[in-house]
C-alpha positions as CSV (number, residue, x, y, z in Angstrom):
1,X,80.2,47.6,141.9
2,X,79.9,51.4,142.4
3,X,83.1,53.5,143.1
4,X,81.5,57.0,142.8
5,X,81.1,58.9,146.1
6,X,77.6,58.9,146.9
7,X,76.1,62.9,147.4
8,X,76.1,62.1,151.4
9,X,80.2,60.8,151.0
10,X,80.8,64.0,148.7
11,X,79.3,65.9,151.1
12,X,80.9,63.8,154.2
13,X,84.3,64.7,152.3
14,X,83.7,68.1,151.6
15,X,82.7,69.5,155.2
16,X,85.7,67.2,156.7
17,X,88.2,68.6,154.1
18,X,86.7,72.5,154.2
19,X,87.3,72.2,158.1
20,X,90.9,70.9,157.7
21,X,91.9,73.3,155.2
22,X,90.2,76.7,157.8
23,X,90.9,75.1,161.1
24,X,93.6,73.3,161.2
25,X,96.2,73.2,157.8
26,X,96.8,77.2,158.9
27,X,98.1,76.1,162.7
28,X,99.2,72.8,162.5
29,X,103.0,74.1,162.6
30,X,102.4,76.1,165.7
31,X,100.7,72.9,167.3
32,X,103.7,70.6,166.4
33,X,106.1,73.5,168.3
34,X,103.7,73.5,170.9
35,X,103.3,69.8,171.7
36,X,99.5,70.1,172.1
37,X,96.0,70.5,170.3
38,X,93.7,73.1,171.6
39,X,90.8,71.1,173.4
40,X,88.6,74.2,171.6
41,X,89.6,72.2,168.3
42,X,88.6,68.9,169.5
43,X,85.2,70.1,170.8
44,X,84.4,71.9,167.3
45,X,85.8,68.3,165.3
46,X,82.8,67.0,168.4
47,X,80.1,69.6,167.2
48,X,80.6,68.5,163.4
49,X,79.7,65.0,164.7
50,X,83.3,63.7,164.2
51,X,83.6,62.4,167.8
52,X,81.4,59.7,167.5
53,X,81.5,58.5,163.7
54,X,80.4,55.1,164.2
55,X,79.0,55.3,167.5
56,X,74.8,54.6,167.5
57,X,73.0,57.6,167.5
58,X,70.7,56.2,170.5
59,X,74.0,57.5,173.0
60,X,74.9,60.4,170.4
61,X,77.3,59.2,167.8
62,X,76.4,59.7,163.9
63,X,76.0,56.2,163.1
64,X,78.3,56.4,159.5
65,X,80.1,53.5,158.1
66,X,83.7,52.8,158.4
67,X,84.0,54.1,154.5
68,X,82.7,57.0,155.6
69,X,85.4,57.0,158.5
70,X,87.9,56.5,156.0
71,X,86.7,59.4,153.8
72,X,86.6,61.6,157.1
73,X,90.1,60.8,158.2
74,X,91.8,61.1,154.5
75,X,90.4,64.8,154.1
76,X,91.6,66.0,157.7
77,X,94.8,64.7,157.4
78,X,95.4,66.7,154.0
79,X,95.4,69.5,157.0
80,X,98.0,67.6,159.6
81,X,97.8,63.9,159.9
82,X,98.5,64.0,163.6
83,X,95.0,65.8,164.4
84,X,93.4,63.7,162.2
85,X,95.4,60.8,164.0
86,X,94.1,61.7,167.7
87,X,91.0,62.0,166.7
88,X,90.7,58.6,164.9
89,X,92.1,57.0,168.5
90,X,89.3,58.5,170.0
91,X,87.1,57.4,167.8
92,X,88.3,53.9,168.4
93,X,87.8,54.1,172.3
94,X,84.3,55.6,171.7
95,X,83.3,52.5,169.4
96,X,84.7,49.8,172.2
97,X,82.5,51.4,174.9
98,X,79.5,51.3,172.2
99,X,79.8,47.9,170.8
100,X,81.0,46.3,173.9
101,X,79.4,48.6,177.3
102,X,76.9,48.0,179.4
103,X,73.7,50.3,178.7
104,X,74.8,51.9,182.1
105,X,78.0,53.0,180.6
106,X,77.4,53.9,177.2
107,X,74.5,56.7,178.9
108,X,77.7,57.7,180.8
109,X,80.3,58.4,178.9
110,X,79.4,58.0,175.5
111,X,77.2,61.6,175.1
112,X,80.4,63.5,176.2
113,X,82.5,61.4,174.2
114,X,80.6,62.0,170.8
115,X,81.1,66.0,171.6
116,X,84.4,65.4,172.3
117,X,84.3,67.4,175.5
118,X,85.6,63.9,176.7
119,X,88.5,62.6,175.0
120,X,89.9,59.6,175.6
121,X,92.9,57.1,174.9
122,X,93.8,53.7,174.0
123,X,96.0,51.7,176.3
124,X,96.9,48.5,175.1
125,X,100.7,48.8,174.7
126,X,103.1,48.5,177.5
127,X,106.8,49.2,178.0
128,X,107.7,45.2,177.4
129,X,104.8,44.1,175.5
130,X,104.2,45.9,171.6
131,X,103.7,43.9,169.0
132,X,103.3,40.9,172.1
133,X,100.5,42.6,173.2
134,X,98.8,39.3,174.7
135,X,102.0,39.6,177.1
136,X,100.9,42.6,179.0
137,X,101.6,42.8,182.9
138,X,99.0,45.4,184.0
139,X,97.5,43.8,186.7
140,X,93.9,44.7,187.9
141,X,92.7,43.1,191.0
142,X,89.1,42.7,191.8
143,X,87.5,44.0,195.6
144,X,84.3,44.2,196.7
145,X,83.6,47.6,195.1
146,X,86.6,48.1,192.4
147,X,89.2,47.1,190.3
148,X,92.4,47.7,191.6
149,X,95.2,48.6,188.7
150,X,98.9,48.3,189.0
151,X,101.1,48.5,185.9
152,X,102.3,50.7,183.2
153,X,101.7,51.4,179.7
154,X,103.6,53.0,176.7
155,X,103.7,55.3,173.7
156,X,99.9,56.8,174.8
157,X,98.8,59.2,172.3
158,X,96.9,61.4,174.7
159,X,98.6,61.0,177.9
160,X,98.6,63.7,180.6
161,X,95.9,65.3,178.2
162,X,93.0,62.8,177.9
163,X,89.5,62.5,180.6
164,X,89.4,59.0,179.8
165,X,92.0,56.2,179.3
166,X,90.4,52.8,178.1
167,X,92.6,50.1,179.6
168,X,93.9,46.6,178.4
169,X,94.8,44.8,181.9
170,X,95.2,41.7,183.2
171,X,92.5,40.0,185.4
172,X,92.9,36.6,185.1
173,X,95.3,33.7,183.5
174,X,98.4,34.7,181.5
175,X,97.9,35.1,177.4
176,X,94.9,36.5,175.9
177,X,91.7,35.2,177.6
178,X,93.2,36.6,181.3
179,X,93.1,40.5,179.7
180,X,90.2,42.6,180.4
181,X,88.9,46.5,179.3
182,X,88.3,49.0,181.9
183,X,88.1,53.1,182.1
184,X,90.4,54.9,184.0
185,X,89.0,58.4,184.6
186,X,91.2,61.4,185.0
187,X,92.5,62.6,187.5
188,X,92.3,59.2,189.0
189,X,94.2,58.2,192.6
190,X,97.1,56.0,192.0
191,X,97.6,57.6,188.1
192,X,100.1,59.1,186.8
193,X,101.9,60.1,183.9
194,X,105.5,60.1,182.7
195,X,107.6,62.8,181.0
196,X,106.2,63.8,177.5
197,X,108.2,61.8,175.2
198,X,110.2,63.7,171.8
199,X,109.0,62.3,168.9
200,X,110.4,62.2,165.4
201,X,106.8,63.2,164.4
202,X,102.5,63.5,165.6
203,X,104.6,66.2,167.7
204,X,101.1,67.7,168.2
205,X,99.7,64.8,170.0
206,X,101.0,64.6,174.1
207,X,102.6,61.2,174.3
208,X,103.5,59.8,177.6
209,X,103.6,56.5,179.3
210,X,100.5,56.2,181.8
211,X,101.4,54.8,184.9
212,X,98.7,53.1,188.0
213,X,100.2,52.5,191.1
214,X,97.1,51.1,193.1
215,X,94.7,53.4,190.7
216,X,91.2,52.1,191.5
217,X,88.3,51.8,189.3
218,X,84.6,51.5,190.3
219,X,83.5,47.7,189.1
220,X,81.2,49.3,186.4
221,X,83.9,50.5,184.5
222,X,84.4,47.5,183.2
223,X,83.8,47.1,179.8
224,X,81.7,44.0,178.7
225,X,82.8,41.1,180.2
226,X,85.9,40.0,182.3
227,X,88.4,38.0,179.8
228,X,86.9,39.7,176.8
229,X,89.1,42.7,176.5
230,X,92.3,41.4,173.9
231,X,89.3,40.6,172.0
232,X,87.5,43.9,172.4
233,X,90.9,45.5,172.0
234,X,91.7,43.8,168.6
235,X,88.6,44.3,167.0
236,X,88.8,47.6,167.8
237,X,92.5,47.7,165.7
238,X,90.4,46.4,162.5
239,X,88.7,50.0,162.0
240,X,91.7,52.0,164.1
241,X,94.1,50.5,161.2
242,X,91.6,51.8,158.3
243,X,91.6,55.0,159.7
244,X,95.6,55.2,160.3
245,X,95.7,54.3,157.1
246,X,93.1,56.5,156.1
247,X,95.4,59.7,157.5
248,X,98.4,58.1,156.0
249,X,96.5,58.1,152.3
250,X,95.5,62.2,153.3
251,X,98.8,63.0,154.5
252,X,100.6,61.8,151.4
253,X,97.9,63.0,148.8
254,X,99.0,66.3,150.3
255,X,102.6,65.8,149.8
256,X,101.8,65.2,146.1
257,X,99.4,68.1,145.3
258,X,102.4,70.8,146.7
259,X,104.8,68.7,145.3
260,X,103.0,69.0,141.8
261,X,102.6,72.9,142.0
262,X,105.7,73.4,143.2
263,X,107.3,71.6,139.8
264,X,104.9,73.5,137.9
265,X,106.6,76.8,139.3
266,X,110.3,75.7,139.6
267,X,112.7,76.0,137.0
268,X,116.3,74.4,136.0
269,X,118.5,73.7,133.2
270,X,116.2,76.1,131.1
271,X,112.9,74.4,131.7
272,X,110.1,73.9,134.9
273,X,110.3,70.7,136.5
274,X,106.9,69.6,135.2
275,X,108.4,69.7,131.9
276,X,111.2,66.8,132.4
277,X,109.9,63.4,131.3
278,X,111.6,61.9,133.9
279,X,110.1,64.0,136.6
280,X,106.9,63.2,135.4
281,X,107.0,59.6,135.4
282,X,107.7,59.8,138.8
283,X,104.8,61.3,139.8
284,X,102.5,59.4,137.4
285,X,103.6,56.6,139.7
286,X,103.0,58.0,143.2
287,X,99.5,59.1,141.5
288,X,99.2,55.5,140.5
289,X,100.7,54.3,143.8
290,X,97.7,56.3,146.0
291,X,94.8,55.3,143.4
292,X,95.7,52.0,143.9
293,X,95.7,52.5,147.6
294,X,92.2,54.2,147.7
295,X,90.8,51.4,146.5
296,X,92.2,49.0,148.9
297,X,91.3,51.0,151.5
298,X,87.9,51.4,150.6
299,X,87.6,47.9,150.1
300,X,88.6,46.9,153.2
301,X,86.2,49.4,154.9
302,X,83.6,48.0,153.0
303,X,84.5,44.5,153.9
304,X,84.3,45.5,157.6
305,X,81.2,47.4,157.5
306,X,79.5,44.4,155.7
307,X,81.4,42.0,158.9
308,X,82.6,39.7,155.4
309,X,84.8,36.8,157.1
310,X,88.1,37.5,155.8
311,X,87.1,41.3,157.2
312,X,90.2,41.5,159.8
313,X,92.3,40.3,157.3
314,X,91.6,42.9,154.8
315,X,92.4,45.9,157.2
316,X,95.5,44.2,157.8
317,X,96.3,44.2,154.5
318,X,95.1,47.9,153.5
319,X,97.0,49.0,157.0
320,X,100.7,47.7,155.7
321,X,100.0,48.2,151.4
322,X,98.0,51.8,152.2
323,X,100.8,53.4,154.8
324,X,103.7,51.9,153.1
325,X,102.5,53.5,150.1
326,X,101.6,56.9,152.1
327,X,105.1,56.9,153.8
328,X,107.3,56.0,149.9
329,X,105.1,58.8,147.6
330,X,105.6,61.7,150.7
331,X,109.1,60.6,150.9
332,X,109.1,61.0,147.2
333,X,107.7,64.6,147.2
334,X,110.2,65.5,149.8
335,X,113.0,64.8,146.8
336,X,111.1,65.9,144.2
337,X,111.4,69.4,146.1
338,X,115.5,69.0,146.1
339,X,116.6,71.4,149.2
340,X,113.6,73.2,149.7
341,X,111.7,70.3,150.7
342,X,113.8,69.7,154.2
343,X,112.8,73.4,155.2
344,X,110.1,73.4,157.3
345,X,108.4,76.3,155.6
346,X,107.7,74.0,152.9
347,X,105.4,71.6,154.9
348,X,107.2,68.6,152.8
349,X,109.7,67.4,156.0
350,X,106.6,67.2,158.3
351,X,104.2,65.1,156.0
352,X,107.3,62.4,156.3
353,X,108.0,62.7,159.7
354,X,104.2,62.1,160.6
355,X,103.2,59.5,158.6
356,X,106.6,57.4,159.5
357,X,104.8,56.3,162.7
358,X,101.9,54.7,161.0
359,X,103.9,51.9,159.3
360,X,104.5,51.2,163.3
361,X,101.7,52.0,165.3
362,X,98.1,49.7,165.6
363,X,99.9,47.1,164.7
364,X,103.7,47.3,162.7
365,X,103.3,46.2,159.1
366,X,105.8,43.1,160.3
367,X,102.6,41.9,162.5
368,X,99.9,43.1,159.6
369,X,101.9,40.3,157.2
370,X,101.3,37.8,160.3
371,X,97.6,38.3,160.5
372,X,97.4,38.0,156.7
373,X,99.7,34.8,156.6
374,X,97.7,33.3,159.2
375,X,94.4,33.3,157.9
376,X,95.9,32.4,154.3
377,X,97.7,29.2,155.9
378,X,93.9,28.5,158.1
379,X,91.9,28.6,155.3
């Protein structure tokens, strides 16, 4: 068992980290005001080979591991977890359409995809289905030439911004073996978008519900097979929870490196903050807290890279121990800074407002201690 980087991680790490820290930590407040990320951005995170990660090189991806995923998304998120975020989501679209397309579409979309000059979104949840999702009502009906969508779905990261929105819907029996995967291009007749939505946090990232009111599809935008897509969608979660969790881990190891300089610098009751034993056993905990939930993480990448059997339990696991972690230690930092850390200037109040959503989102941590009891009760 080896838990050194290897040079290509280290170096992996470093040119994901050395990005962050020049092309994103300096705007990533203006984004958030804005609402948006500058497509620019994206298509440079594409030209480092970050649009594609695990995507087979044959259709342009870089072929890396799901460790080194998890390395990638830690050391952008040290720069603003809700870049690093979107970009993760993409990532997860791209890998469906890899692992689970037809040659014809993988030559299609995935090229553009892995420069990022195509961006695309997930769209699995709906306004009355979340953590349900084998409850979903988006209809898609089947002509001679098309697919035929009629539905709604909710919370899309990428909404009203995205080329491409990969689509749960329903083409057959209620529950799980009726749902299928299909790609909506946009613009697209018969989509539309809502209002963007006001977050509490990933204010960056356009959210909107996407809406199809007789949207049709061309048939081969279908991706795989018809019936397949709940279980293209959830095995698509497995890595999309190691990276949220991945950007959780960056997001709060940045909370704690400004927390730590900042208590070097600040002084009361005659001494810095570093100085006060109690002080410093709470950090020596969240230090503890995020080793410990590195090495989950990493575990459970490697667990899905090697396809071990109790894989998709393992994400679940690192998902719910690595972003409750993540959201507790930046919540920490924020009191650790006393006042000063609920100013924005301080870039405390954001890291906890960002990484809130990922104890929610790909799954809540409620439905990550399902999968886990589940497959402890089945075995």
């Amino acid at each position: 068992m080896d838990f050194e980087r290897s040079e290509e991680q280290q170096a992996i790490w470093d040119m994901a980290f050395a990005f962050g820290q020049e092309r994103i930590a300096p705007f990533a407040a203006q984004w958030e005001e804005d609402g948006t990320i500058p497509r620019q951005l994206l298509e440079d995170i594409g030209a480092l080979g970050l649009g594609g990660i695990y995507v087979s090189e044959e259709v342009g991806g870089s072929g890396l591991k799901r460790l080194d995923a998890a390395l990638i998304f830690e050391a952008l998120s040290m720069a603003c977890p809700a870049v690093a975020a979107f970009v993760s989501i993409h990532n997860m679209c791209a890998w469906m359409i890899d692992r689970y397309g037809s040659r014809e579409i993988k030559a299609r979309l995935l090229p553009d995809m892995c420069t990022m000059k195509t961006i695309a979104s997930y769209c699995l949840t709906e306004p009355g289905s979340g953590s349900d999702a084998a409850a979903l009502r988006t209809k898609a009906t089947k002509t001679n030439d098309s697919y035929v969508l009629n539905g709604s779905k909710a919370f899309i990261s990428g909404g009203n911004y995205s080329d491409l929105y990969v689509v749960m819907c329903r083409t057959g029996v209620d529950g799980p073996k009726g749902i299928s995967t299909v790609v909506v291009p946009s613009p697209s007749e018969g989509l539309s978008f809502g209002a963007f939505e006001k977050k509490m946090g990933w204010k960056a990232q356009p959210t909107t519900q996407v809406q199809f009111d007789h949207c049709g599809v061309p048939l081969d935008n279908l991706v795989g097979e018809e019936g397949q897509g709940f279980k293209y969608a959830m095995a698509g979660l497995d890595g999309g929870r190691l990276n949220i969790a991945a950007c959780a881990l960056g997001g709060a190891q940045s909370a704690l490196d400004k927390t730590i300089a900042y208590m070097k610098e600040r002084k009361a009751f005659g001494g810095r903050l570093a100085d006060f034993q109690a002080l410093q056993f709470k950090v020596a905990d969240m230090e503890t807290e995020l080793q410990a939930a590195r090495i989950f993480l990493h575990q459970a990448a490697w667990k899905l890279d090697n396809k071990t059997p109790d894989a998709t339990k393992f994400c679940a696991m690192a998902k719910r121990f690595v972003t409750d972690v993540a959201f507790d230690v930046a919540n920490s930092a924020l009191q650790l800074h006393g006042g000063y850390g609920y100013l924005a200037d301080y870039g405390i109040e954001k890291i906890v407002r960002d990484l809130r959503v990922h104890q929610i989102l790909e799954g809540t941590n409620e439905i990550m201690r399902v999968i886990v009891a589940r497959q402890m009760f089945a075995n």
